[in-house]
N, CA, C and O of each residue as an XYZ file, in Angstrom:
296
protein
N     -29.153     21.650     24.406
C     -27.888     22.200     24.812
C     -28.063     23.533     25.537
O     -27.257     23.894     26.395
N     -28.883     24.095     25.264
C     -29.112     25.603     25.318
C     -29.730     25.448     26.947
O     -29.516     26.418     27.674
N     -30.387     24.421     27.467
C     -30.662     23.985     28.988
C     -29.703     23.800     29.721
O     -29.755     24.317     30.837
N     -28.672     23.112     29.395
C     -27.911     22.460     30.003
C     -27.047     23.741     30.073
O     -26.952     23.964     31.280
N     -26.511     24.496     29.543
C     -25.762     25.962     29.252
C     -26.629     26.778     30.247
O     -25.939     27.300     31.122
N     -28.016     27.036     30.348
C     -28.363     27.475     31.099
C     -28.328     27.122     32.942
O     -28.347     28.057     33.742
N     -28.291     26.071     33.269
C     -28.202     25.074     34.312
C     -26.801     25.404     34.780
O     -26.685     25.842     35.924
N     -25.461     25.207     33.844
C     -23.955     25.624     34.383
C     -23.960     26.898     34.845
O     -23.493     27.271     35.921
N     -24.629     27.733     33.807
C     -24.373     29.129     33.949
C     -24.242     29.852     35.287
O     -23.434     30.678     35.713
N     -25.668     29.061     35.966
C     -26.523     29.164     37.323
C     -25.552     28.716     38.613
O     -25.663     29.074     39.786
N     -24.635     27.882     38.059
C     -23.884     27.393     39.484
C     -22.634     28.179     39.512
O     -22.147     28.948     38.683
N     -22.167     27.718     40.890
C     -21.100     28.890     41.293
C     -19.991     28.155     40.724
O     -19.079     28.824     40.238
N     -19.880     26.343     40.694
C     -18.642     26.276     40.408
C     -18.430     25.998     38.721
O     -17.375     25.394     38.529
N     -18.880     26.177     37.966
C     -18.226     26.028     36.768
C     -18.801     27.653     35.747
O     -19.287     28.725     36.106
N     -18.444     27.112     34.484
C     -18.313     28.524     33.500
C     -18.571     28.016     32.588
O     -18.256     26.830     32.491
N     -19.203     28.618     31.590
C     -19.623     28.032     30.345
C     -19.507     28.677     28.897
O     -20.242     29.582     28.502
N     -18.461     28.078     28.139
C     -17.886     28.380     27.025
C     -18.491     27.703     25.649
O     -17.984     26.676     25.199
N     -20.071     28.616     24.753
C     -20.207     27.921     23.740
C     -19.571     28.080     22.468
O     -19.155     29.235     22.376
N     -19.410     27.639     21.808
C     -19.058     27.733     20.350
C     -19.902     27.195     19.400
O     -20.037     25.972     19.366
N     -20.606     28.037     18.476
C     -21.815     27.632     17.298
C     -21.504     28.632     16.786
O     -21.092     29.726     17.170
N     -21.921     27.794     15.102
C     -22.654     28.375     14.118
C     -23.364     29.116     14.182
O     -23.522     29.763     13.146
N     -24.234     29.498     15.400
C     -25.860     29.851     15.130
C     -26.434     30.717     16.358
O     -27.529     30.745     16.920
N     -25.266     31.388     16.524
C     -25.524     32.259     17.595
C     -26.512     33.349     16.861
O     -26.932     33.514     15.716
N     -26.659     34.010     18.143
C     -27.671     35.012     17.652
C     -27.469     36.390     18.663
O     -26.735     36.499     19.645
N     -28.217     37.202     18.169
C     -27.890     38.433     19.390
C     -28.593     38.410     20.762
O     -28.318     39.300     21.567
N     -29.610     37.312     21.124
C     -29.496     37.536     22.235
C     -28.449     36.711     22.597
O     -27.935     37.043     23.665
N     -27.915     35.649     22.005
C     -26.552     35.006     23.215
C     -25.939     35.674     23.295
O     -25.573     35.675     24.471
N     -25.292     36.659     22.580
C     -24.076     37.491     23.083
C     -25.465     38.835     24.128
O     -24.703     39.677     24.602
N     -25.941     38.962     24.265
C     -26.389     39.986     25.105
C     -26.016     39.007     26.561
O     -25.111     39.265     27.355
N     -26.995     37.818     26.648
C     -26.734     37.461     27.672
C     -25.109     36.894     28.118
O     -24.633     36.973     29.250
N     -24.642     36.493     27.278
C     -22.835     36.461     27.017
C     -22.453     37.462     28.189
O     -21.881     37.110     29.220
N     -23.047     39.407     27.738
C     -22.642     40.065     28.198
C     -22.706     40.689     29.676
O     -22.117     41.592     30.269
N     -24.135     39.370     30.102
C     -24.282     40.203     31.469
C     -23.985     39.331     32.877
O     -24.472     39.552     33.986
N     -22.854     38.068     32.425
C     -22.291     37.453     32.993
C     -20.554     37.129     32.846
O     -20.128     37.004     31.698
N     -19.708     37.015     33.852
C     -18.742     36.868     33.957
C     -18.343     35.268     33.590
O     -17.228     35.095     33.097
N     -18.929     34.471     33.738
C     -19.004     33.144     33.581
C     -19.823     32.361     32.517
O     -20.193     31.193     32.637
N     -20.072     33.261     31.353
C     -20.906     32.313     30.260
C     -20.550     33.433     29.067
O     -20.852     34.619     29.201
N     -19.952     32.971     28.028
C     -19.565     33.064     27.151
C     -19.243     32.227     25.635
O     -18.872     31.068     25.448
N     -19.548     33.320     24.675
C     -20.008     32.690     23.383
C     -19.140     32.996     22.524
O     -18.461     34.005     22.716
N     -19.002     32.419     21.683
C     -17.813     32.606     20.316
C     -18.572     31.804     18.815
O     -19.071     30.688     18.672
N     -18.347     33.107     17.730
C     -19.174     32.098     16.461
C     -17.913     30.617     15.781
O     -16.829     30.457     16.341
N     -18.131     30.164     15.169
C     -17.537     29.407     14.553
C     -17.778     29.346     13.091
O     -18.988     29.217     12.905
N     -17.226     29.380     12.168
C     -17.368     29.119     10.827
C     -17.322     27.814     10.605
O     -16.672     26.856     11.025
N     -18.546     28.097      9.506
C     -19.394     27.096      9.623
C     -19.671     26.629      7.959
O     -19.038     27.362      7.199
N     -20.530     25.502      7.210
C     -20.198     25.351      5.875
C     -21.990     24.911      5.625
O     -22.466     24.050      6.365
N     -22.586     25.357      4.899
C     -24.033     25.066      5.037
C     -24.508     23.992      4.604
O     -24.688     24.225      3.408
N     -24.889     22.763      4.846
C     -25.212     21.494      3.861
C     -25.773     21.450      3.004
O     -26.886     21.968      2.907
N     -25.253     20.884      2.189
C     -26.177     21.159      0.771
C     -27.372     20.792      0.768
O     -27.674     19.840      1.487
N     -28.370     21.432     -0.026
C     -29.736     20.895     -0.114
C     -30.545     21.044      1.168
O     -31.749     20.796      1.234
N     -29.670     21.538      2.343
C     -30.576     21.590      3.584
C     -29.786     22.965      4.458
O     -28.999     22.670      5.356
N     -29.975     24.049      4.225
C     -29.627     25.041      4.569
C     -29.713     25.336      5.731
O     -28.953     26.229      6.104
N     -30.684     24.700      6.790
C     -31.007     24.856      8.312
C     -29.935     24.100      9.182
O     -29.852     24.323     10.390
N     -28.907     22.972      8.378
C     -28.387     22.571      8.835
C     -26.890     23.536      8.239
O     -26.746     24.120      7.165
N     -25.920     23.406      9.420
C     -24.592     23.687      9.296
C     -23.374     22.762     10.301
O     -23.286     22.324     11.448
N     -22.532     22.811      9.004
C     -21.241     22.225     10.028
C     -20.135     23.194     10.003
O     -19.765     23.997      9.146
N     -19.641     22.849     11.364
C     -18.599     23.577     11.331
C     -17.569     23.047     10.850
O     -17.364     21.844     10.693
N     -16.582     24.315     10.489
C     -15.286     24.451      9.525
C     -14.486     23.808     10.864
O     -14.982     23.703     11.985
N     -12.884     23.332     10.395
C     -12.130     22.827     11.467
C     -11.737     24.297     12.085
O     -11.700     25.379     11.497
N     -11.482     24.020     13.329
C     -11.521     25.115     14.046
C      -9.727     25.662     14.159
O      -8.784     24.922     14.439
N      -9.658     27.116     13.854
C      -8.319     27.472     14.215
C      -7.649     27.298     15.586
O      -8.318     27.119     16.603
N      -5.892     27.374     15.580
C      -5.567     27.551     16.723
C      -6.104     27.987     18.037
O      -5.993     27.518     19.169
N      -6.687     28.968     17.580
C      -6.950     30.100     18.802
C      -8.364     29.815     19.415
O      -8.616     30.030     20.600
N      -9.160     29.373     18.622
C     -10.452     28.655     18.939
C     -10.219     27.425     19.744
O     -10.879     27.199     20.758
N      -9.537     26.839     19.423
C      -9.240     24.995     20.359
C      -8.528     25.691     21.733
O      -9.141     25.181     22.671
N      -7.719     26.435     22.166
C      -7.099     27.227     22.817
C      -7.804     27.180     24.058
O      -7.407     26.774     25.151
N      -8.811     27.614     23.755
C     -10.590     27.954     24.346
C     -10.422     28.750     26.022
O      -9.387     29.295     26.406
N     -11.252     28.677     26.544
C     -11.141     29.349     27.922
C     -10.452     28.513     28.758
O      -9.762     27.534     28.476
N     -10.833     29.235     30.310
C     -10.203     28.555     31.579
C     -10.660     27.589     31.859
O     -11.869     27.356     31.868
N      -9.490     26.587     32.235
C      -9.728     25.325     32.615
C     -10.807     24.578     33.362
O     -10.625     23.400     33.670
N     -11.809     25.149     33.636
C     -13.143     24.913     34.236
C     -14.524     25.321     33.513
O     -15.603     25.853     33.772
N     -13.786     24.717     32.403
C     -15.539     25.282     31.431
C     -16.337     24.349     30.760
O     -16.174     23.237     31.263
N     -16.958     24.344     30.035
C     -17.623     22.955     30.239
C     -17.914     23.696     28.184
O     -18.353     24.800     27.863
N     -17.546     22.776     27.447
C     -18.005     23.234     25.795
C     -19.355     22.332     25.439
O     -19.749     21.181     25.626
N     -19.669     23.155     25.016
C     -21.225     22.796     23.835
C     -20.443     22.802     22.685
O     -20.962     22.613     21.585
């Protein structure tokens, strides 16, 4: 996913809006040094017995909402 996010990022016509569990500080750095790629965490619920894995919680209003109509979600 993290290719394919990189690949949109790069073109002029679309924008790229992720949402994970499992962000980290460099996505929001690089988040920050583009107008067109942007990250948001999501709450998330850890699986039992396997902690590397997470699902996400149902997502609020304002999260489904999401960006401008030309974005492409992970």
């Amino acid at each position: 996913m993290k290719r394919l996010a990189a690949h949109l990022k790069e073109r002029d016509d679309s924008s790229v809006f992720v949402m994970s569990p499992d962000l980290v500080e460099a996505d929001y750095r690089e988040a920050a040094k583009s107008l067109r790629f942007h990250v948001a965490p999501v709450p998330h619920i850890p699986m039992p017995g396997r902690a590397e894995y997470k699902m996400a919680a149902p997502l609020q209003m304002r999260q489904r909402a999401g960006p401008s109509h030309r974005s492409f979600f992970i």
